[in-house]
Steps between C-alpha positions, in 0.01 A plus 500: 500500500667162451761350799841631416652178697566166320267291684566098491151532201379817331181492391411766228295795508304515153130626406135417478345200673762314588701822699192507681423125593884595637392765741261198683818205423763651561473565877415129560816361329707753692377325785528205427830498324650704851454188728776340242727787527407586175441893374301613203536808332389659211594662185310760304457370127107671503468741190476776696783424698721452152366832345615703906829311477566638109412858553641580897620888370206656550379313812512567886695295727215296589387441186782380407568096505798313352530329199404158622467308151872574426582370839307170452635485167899454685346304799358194230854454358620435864456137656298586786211677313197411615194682341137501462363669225149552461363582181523877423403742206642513192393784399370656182494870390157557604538321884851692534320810403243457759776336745679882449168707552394340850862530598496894377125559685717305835718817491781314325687767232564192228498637158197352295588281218535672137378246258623748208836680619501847372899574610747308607435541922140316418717219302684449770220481762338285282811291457515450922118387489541271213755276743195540700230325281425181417716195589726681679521319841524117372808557297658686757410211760546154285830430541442170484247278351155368553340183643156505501232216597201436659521468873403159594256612752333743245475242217364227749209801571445518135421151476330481764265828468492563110480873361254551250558416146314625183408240213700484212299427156671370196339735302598780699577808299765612748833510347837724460620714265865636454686670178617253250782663419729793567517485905751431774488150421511522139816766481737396779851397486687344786889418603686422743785768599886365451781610718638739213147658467454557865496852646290814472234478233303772329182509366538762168209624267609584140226750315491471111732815477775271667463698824599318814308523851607333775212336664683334782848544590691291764333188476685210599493153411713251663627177277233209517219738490234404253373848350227517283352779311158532285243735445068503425399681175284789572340486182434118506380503863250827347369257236453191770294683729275625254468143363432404834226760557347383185558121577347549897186647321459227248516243731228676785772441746641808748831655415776483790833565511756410678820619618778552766514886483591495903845343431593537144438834573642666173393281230140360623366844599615604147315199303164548784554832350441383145231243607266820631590739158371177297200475683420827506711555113228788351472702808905522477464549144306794476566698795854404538603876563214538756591175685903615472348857665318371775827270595334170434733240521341131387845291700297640822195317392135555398446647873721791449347598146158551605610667828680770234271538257173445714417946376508404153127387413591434163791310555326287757211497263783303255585262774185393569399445112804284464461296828148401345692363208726320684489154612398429921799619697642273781436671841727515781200638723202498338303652774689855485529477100908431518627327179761279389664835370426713777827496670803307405596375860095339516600216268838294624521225231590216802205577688228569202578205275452241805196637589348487181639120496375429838175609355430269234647774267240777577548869569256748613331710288413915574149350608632254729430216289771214437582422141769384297832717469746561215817526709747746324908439599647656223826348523571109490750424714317401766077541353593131404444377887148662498393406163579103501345529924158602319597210266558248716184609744223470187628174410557387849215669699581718849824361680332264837670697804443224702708252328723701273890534620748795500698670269842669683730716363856629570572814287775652349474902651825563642729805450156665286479225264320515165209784386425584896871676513440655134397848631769656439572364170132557352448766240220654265705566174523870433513469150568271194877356553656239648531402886831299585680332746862643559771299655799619692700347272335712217329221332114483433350245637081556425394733235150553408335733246193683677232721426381808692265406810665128477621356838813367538633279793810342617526229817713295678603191725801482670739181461492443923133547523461235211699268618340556889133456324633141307657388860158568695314360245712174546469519855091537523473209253742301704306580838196419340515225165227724343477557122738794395510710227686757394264749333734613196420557120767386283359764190482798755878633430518576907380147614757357251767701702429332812444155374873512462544527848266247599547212324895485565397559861249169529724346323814558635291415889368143330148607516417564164231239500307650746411839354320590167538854290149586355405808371238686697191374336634162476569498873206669578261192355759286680438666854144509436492132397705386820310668756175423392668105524552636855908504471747775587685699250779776540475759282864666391465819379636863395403785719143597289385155538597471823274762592208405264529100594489589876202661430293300288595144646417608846160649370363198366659302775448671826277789388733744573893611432527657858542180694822352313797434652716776339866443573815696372820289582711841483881399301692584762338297779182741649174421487178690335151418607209612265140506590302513191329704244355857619296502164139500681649770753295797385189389557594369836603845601165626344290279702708560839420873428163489434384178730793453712573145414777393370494199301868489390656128568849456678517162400816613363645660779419220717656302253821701484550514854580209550708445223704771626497414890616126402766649245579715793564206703740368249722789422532607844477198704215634733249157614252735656428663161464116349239407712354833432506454119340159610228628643406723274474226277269349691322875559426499125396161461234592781398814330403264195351204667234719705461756232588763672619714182321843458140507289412779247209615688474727704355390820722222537794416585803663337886564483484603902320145559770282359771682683361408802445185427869468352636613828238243706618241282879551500505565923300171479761300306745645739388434775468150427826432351796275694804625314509852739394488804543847585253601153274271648467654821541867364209453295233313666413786685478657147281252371283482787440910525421443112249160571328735770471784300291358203213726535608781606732461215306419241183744595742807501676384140126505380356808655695712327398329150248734307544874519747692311863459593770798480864421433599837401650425187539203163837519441600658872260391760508625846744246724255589769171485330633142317560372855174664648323268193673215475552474905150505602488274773606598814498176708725369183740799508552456889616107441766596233615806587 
């Protein structure tokens, strides 16, 4: 149950690895942050704590827990927000499914999830999970928007300790392939809302007999907004992935695709959806009533279609003929036979596509051999990044960690900017007609013709978050004289819609001269080119590419995402502290389980805390936290300079480790510090206890490593048995507690 009080910094309750590295951190920055008068308490954003909070009718009193996303979602539009947000699920149908199951064996009376409502209680059941899945905490948090860059500690490590790179050949085979035609990219239309066309908006779709149905009602679009609307072909994206099948196979290289089905979680699960029919096209052709009879749903991924039809020897007699036609398959675990099309949440575009770059543009086959990929991103908006990436690395060779510089970005997400708040205006045409745009004012302001099975999308950006994006995109490039560019693409119709804003902006400020507008595979062979010269460049980007860039820069630079500095200055003043990607998080929890070692990173919580204690300093005018924030500074830099992070093996040392030597580190710092005397004394005591408890320490963190570990629960471990694991030492425990 999350802290009901607004503590001074709330640090959120969320899933899989990182929730439990939390159970082992948490207790040691309570400590520490108390000898500055400072409280910590946390909020509840897990996805079993959203699912409780939706669904409290049929729940005991102690089940019950409040809705603590809605809360956080008022405290970030107040000045004295102060947040850190670790990196939680966004969940697809299958893991809410699941998330709903453990919860129902837990003695929790949630209604499971009806992925076909048969009457209109199940559509409304359905409706309440669907807020549920998929992106549904970042929108609700981002009320402001994003500065992201390498920590300087973290990118002096790099340098200093290079990751492994693979070797990029120019004749690699390795490429991407979207449609070339007919998709979001192709179809959208963009404008930018006047004062007479402000108010609420609706969403209508008109069938071929003139019928009307309102698809969404009460939609409301303040003047300035730019609103787009577009839609992919069903029918062409059928055709591409066939021709991509058939292209993959010519070519000997493995078929992967790759999507973002955890947060556009209405149109990517849909097109994932097409991407495993195509592969598997004369299964679904001729036992298409079986398939519909046994509930087979191909949006839930190759996974769930064997698991239902896994009786019928003759239609798994079908799969298996046309997998032998079919060209290698990328694997997401080749070891347990998982595909590339097992399960749409496997594959997350921004963590896939820079691993396969990393790699010198190889994949892993269902043998466990490397080989070149065909990388499938259907739509071209943003596939452009990836494709002229592979580009640049076959002409260019691997990018030299050691020497290369850094690519920052400040991102336009504010107020659910762009596709990531298009959930609720996402829809699978129910027929032949036309899907249109409806102002208050009665005039139509996007129209587009559709086909049955087509998906259609509308998004926007606000005018304040625009203009709040252009102004901290001014002020990073001011701070720091680095190349800036404004990632924009004058012949998308949406791009062109914010290019209005930004040029009068620079200009209008006098610094005009200091930025350049590329379109994204423009600036992408720019970015590449002035890191590799070993200069800075600031990436300034919509909300999609804020979330792919952050990925893929930080990849090839640092050889991870997790350790950025992830910083949300909120509009109205607070501050939001984010600690990385959570893409890697399942198989941390799978090793904890079955080794007990945890090899999840908190880089980026170290990272974020003290962000947030010296921001904490600021707002509220408290030293002590300063020279807290200060010293955890110096705590992190420590953690990197006597690699102290956690290994992958088990056997040594893990997540457990590097706390400890996070909290030895930061008591060290200080202790030693001038600028409070009464720190200093309070916490040389600390650091000495810690100095004299090494091995004792360190032998109980590692006795424990090895056998089976029980945390009663994925999505809704124990609280005990997470502390009981992630606690282990006792001569630690007695220091901090």
């Amino acid at each position: 149950m999350a802290d009901q009080k607004t503590a001074d910094i709330l640090y959120t309750i969320v899933d899989e690895a990182p929730e439990l590295a939390s159970a082992s951190f948490l207790p040691i920055i309570r400590k520490f942050a108390s000898a500055a008068g400072v409280s910590v308490g946390t909020k509840d954003i897990s996805l079993a704590g959203r699912i409780i909070a939706t669904f409290p009718e049929n729940l005991t009193d102690a089940q019950r827990q409040s809705d603590d996303l809605a809360e956080l979602g008022e405290l970030v539009k107040t000045p004295g927000a102060n947040v850190v947000k670790l990196p939680n699920i966004s969940a697809s149908v299958p893991q809410l499914s699941a998330a709903i199951e453990e919860l129902q064996s837990k003695g929790y009376d949630v209604p499971t999830y009806p992925e076909e409502p048969k009457d209109d209680a199940e559509k409304a059941i359905r409706a309440r999970y669907d807020a549920i899945k998929g992106s549904a905490v970042n929108p609700v948090l981002r009320e402001g928007n994003s500065d992201r860059r390498s920590a300087k500690a973290v990118k002096n490590y790099a340098q200093n300790n290079p990751h492994s790179m693979g070797t990029w050949a120019s004749d690699s085979k390795t490429k991407v392939s979207s449609m070339p035609g007919n998709d979001f990219y192709a179809n959208e239309v963009s404008a930018t809302i006047s004062a007479d066309q402000a108010g609420d908006a609706k969403i209508e779709f008109v069938a071929k007999d003139d019928s009307v149905t309102v698809l969404k009602d009460g939609w409301s679009l303040d003047a300035g907004t730019v609103a787009d609307a577009t839609f992919m072909s069903a029918n062409a994206l059928g055709v591409f992935l066939a021709g991509a099948i058939e292209d993959t196979k010519a070519d000997g290289t493995m078929f992967s695709l790759h999507m973002k089905a955890t947060m556009m979680k209405v149109s990517d699960p849909i097109i994932f959806g097409h991407a495993v029919k195509a592969w598997l096209a004369p299964v679904f052709e001729q036992f298409a009533a079986e398939l519909d009879a046994l509930g087979v749903n191909p949006n839930s991924g190759m996974g769930d279609v064997l698991e239902r039809v896994s009786g019928n020897a003759e239609i798994m007699a079908a799969i298996a003929v046309v997998t032998a036609d079919r060209p290698d398959m990328y694997m997401v675990d080749s070891d347990k036979g998982i595909t590339n099309l097992h399960v749409p949440s496997d594959v997350i575009i921004d963590a896939s596509m820079p691993a396969v770059i990393r790699a010198g543009g190889k994949g892993w086959d269902q043998n466990g051999a490397k080989g070149d990929t065909n990388c499938v991103i259907p739509d071209r908006c943003y596939a452009t990044i990836y494709d002229e990436s592979i580009n640049f690395f076959k002409a260019n060779g691997a990018l030299d960690v050691t020497t290369c510089g850094s690519v920052a970005n400040v991102g336009l997400m504010a107020q659910k900017a762009e596709e990531y708040g298009s959930h609720p205006t996402t829809f699978e045409a129910p027929a032949d007609g036309t899907i249109r745009i409806v102002l208050a004012n009665g005039e139509t302001l996007h129209s587009h013709d559709v086909e049955a099975g087509d998906i259609w999308r509308s998004c926007t950006a606000k005018q304040a978050p625009i203009e709040n994006w252009i102004e901290l995109a001014r002020d990073r490039q001011r701070l720091t004289g680095s190349e800036a560019i404004f990632w924009l693409d004058a012949n998308r119709a949406h791009d062109a819609e914010l290019i209005k804003y930004v040029e009068p902006a620079l200009a209008a400020a006098g610094v005009a001269d200091k930025f350049q507008i590329m379109a994204p595979r423009e600036a992408t062979a720019q970015s590449l080119k002035t890191i590799t010269a070993g200069n800075d460049s600031i990436a300034i980007t919509g909300n999609v590419l804020r979330d792919y860039l952050t990925d893929l820069f930080p990849i090839l630079e640092l050889g991870t995402s997790a350790k950025m500095l992830s910083i949300v200055k909120l509009m109205n003043g607070g501050g939001l502290f984010e600690t990385g990607a959570g893409g890697s998080a399942p198989k941390h929890v799978q090793q904890l389980v079955e080794q007990n070692h945890l090899r999840w990173d908190s880089m980026g919580e170290f990272c974020a805390l003290g962000e947030s204690l010296n921001f904490l300093a600021d707002s509220q005018g408290n030293a002590k936290a300063g020279v807290l924030g200060r010293a955890a500074e110096d705590a992190t830099q420590g953690i990197l300079d006597h690699n102290n992070s956690p290994s992958r093996k088990v056997g040594e040392p893990d997540n457990r480790d590097s706390h400890y030597w996070f909290a030895r580190y930061w008591a060290d710092a200080l202790a030693a510090q001038s600028d409070d005397a009464d720190l200093a004394a309070e916490f040389a005591g600390v650091a000495k206890a810690l100095a004299d408890g090494e091995a004792a320490i360190l032998s109980e963190l590692a006795a424990v490593q090895g056998p089976a570990a029980e945390i009663g629960g994925y999505y809704r471990p124990s609280i005990e048995l997470k502390a009981k694991i992630m606690r282990p030492s006792a001569t630690l425990n007695a220091i901090i507690d």
